[in-house]
Each structure stands twice: as C-alpha cells, then as structure tokens.
C-alpha positions as CSV (number, residue, x, y, z in Angstrom):
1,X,35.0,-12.8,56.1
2,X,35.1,-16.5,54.4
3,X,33.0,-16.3,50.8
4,X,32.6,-19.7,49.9
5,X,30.3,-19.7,47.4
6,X,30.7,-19.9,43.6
7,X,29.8,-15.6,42.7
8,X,28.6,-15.5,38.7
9,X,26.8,-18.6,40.3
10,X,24.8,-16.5,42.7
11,X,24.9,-13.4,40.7
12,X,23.4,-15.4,37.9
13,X,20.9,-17.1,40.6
14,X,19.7,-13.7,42.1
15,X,15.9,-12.2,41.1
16,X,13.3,-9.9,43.1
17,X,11.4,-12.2,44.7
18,X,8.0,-10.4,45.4
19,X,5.8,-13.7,46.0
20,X,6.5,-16.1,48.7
21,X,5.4,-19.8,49.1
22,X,4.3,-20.3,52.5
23,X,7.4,-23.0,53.2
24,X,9.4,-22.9,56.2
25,X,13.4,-21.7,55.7
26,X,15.0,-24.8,57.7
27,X,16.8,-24.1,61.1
28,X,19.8,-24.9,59.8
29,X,19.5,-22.3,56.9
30,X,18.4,-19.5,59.3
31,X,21.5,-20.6,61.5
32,X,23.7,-20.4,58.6
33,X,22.6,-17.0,57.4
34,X,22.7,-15.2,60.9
35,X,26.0,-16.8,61.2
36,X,27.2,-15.3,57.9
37,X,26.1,-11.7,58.6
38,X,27.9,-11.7,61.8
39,X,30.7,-12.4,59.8
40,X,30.4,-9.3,57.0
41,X,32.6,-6.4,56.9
42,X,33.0,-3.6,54.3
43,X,36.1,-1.8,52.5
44,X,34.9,1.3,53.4
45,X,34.6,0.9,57.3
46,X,31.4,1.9,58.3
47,X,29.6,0.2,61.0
48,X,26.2,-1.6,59.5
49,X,23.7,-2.8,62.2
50,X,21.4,-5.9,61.2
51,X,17.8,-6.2,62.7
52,X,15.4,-9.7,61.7
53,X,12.0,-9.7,61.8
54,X,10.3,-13.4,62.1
55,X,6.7,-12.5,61.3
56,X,5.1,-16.3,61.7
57,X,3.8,-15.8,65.1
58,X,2.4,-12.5,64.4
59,X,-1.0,-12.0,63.1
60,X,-0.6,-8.9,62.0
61,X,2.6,-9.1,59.6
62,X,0.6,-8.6,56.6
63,X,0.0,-5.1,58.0
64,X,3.2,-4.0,57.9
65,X,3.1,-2.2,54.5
66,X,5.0,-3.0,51.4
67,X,2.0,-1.2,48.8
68,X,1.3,-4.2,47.5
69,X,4.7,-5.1,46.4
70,X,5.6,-8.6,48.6
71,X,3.2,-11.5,49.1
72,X,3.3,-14.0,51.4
73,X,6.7,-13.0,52.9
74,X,6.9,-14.2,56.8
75,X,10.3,-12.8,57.5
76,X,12.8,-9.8,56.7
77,X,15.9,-8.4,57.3
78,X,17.0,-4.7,57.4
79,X,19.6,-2.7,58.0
80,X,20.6,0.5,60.2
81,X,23.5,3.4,59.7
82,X,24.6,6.3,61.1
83,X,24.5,8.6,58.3
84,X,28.0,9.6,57.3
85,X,30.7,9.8,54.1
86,X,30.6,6.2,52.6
87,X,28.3,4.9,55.1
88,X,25.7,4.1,52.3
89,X,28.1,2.6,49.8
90,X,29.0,0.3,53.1
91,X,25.7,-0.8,53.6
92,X,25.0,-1.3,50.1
93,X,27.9,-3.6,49.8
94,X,27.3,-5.7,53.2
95,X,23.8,-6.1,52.2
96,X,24.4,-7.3,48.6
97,X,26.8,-9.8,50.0
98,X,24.2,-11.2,52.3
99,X,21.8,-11.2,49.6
100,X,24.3,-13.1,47.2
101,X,24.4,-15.4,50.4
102,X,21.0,-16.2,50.2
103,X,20.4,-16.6,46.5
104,X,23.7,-19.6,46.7
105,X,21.0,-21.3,49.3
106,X,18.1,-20.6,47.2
107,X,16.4,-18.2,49.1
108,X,14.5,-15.7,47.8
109,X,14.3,-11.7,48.5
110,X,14.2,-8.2,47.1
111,X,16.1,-5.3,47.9
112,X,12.8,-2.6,49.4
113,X,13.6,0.8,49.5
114,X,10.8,3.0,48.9
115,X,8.1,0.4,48.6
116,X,7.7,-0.5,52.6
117,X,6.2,1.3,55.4
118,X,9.6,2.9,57.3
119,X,7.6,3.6,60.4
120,X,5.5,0.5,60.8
121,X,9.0,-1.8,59.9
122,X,10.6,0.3,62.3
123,X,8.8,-0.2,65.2
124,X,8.7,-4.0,64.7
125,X,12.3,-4.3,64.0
126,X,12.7,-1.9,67.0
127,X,14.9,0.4,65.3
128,X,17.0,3.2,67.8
129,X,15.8,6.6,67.1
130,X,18.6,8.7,64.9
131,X,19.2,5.8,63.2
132,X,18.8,5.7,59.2
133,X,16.8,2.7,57.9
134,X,16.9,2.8,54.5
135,X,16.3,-0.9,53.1
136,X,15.0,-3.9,53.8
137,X,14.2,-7.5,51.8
138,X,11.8,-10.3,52.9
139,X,13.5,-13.8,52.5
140,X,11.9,-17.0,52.1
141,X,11.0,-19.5,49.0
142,X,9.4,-18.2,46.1
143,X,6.3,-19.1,45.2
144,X,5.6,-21.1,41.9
145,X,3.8,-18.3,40.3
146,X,4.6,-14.7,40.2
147,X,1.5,-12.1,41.1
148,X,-0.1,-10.1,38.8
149,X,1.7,-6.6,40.2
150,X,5.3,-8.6,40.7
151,X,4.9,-9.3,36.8
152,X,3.7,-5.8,35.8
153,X,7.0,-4.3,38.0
154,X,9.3,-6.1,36.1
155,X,8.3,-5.4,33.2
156,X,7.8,-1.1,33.5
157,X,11.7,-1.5,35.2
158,X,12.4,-3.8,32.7
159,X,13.8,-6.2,35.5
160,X,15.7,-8.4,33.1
161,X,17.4,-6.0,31.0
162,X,20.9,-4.5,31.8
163,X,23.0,-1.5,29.9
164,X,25.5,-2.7,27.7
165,X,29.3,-2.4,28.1
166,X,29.6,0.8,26.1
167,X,27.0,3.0,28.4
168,X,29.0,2.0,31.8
169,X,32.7,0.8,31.3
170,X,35.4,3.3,30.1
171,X,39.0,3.5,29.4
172,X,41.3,7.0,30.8
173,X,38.2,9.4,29.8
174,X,34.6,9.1,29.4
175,X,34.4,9.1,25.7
176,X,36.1,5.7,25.1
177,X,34.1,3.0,25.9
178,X,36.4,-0.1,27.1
179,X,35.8,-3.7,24.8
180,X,35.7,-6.9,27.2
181,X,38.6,-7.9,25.2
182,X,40.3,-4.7,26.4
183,X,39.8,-5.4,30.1
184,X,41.8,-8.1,30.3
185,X,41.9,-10.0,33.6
186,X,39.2,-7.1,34.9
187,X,36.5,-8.8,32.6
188,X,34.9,-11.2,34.8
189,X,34.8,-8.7,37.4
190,X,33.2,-5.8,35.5
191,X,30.4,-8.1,33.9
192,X,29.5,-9.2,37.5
193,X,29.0,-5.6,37.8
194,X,27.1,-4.9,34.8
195,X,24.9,-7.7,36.7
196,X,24.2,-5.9,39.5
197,X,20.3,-5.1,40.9
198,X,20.0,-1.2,41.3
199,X,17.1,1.0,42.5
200,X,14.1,1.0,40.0
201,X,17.3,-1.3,37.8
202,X,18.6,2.3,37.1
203,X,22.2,1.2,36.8
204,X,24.1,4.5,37.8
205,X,27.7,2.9,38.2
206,X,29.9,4.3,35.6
207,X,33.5,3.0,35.7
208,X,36.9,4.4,34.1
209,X,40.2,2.1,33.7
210,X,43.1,4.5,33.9
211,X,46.4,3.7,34.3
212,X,46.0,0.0,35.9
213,X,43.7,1.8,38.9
214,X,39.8,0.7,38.5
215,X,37.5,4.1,39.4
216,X,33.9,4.3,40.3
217,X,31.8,7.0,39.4
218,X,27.7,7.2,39.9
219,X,25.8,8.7,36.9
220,X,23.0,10.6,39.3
221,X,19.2,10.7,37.6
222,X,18.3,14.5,38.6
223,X,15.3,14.3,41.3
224,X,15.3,10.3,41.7
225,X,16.7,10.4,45.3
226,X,14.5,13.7,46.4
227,X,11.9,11.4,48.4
228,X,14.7,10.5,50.9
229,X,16.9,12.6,52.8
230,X,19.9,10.5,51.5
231,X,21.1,9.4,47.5
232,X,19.4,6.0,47.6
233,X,21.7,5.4,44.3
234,X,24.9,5.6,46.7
235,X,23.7,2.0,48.0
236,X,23.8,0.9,44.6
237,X,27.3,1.6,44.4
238,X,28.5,-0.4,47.2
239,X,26.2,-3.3,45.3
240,X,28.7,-2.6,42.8
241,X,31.5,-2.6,45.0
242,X,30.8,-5.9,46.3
243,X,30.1,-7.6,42.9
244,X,33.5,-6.0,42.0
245,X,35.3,-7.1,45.2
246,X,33.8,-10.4,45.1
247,X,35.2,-11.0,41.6
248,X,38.3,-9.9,41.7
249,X,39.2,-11.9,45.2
250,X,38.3,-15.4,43.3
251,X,39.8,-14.6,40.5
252,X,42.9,-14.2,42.4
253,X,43.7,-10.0,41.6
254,X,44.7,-8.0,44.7
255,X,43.9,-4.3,45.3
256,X,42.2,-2.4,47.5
257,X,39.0,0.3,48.1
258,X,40.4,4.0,48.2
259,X,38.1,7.2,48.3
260,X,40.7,9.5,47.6
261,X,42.0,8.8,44.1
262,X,40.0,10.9,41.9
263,X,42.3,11.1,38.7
264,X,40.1,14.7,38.0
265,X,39.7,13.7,34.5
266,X,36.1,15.7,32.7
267,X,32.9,14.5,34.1
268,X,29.6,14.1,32.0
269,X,26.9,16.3,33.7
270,X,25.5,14.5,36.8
271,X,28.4,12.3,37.3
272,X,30.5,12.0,40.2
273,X,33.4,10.2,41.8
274,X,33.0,8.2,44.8
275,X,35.6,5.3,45.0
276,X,38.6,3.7,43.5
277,X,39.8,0.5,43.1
278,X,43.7,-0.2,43.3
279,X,45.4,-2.5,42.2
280,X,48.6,-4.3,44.0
C-alpha cells in the first residue's frame, strides 16, 4: 500500500460534504481511486469488501434515501464485513484511508452511517446477504453553497470543533493528561488523531502513553450504538488508527498494531481497550 500524499494536508483538507455540484469526477480520477482501494490493507487483518454505485444513468438515485442529509450526490461507495473481533476497527481504518484519498484529489464525501436507507443502498450496490453494511459516503465536487439542513447539522454536532488534548491523550494512567511538548516525536501523530471525523463528531478515542507503547482505548457514550446490532464507535477507532498509522509512517517511527497488550491499568466507567500501538 503506496500513500503518497502529503497526510495533515488531507486531514486538514477533509469536510462532510452533504451538497454536491452536479460536475463530472474525470475518468482519470475515478481510475485513480478504484486503483487505490484495490491497493488498501489494514493492521488488523480483516477482509473489507468495496461496492460503487454510479447513479448518473439512473433515474431513480434520488430515491435511495439519505433523510434529507446528501444533495445532489450521483455516486457512492460502501463497504461490506463479516462481522467479527476487529473487523470494524478494519473497516474503519481502510475506509478513512480512502476517504483521506479523495479529500488530497479534492473530492468531496461524508462518512453515512445511520442517515441512509441500508435496504434500498443494499439492493443497488447488490450487497450478499449475511453481510454487514454499515457505511457508506457519496463522492463528487461540492457544491458552492451548503443547504440549509447541511448547515444546521454542523452546527447541533458542532462539526468544526474537536476535544482538546487533555480530554483524550494521557500519560501511564488516566488521570495525567499528556502536554504536546511531552509527546515528543508522537505529537504530529496524535494531533492527526485529535483531527479525526467520528460518528455524530463524538470523539470516543482515548489514548494512554506507557512505557514507550502507544494504547488505544474507546470512551463508549451509553445507548449511542443501540440502533445497530454492532458499536458504530468501533469504526471510529480504526479512523483513528489510520490517522495514527499514517502519521507515524511519514514521520519515519516504526511499530506495529497489537490487540493484546492491555497494560490493565484503572479504567474510567465506559472505557475500554481495544488496540495497541508498538513501537520498534
């Protein structure tokens, strides 16, 4: 997997696009971005299926629902899994990278996934039954102006605002929050984090430094998840895994994903271990 593009770059460049201009992604774009999924992998093994959906010769794309959420969007992207231990932290990572991807080309999307119609994309994107679906984005070029709804979602998730250093990044325990200046060579990468898009921009990754090793825990919101038969805020962690990952790699630090390093030290209520990262 070859990431050759600049990452605070398209960190910095990626937004929820929810309204699309009605301009045509080039050939060679499209090319490009099939080309790069074909390429993604994720640290934690599981297998994440692709499926496109080119809605300009149908007449009835509009239909497929997204409650008012996307306008103008022509064509999306989704993603399948099997459900199983880490698979959603893998699909969260694989997708991010792709949607990274498309934000260094200057394409627009917006991670869906509780705002779309699950059947009705299903059956378009002819997904296999006993597969998981849980997200989805449109792509495409945003339009000029932002609707009316797009605006008023932004600002009741406060789309623009992320949690401060002291609420998510730690040092051996949960009660010391860790400085920038105390990270070291780990800054770049944890701000990329900090970053990060998360369901409803809820932020649940907490991480602890301990010890050189870099572990990731997710800070559960009680009854968020309960209208899906899976933790939607475990894809959010493998968005933080890739952010992580991706920052670490051009910055030059080696390590590795490990999902059986818990260190056991005391856990705030409604936080959990999932992954570790290790250095070299």
């Amino acid at each position: 997997m070859d990431i050759s593009f600049n990452v605070e770059d398209a960190v910095r460049k990626r937004y929820s696009v929810r309204n699309y201009s009605q301009k045509e992604i080039e050939t060679e774009k499209r090319d490009k971005i099939e080309a790069f999924i074909r390429t993604l992998e994720n640290p934690f093994g599981n297998p994440i299926n692709f499926h496109y959906l080119d809605g300009s010769d149908m007449k009835d794309v509009e239909k497929l629902g997204t409650y008012g959420v996307i306008k103008g969007a022509r064509q999306y992207i989704g993603t399948t899994i099997r459900l199983e231990d880490m698979a959603l932290e893998a699909l969260g990572y694989e997708f991010e990278l792709m949607i990274l991807y498309l934000a260094h080309l200057g394409i627009g999307t917006c991670w869906l996934g509780g705002t779309f119609d699950r059947k009705g994309f299903a059956e378009a994107m002819e997904v296999a039954e006993g597969d998981l679906f849980p997200v989805i984005t449109p792509y495409g070029y945003a339009a000029e102006k932002k609707h009316i709804k797009e605006m008023a979602m932004r600002k009741v998730i406060k789309a623009d605002h992320r949690k401060p250093w002291k609420d998510m990044f730690f040092k051996g325990n949960f009660s010391t929050p860790l400085t920038q200046e105390e990270a070291g060579d780990l800054s770049f990468a944890l701000e990329m984090v900090r970053l990060g898009p998360s369901a409803s921009n809820k932020q649940p990754w907490r991480i602890v430094i301990l010890d050189g090793n870099v572990h990731f825990y997710e800070d559960r919101e009680p009854g968020y998840s309960d209208r899906f038969p899976y933790d939607i805020q475990r894809v959010d962690m493998g968005i933080a895994a890739a952010h992580f990952d991706l920052s670490v790699k051009e910055k030059g630090l080696k390590g590795k994903f490990d999902t059986k390093s818990d260190p056991g030290i005391d856990l705030p209520e409604n936080v959990e271990y999932v992954f570790t990262w290790i250095r070299d």
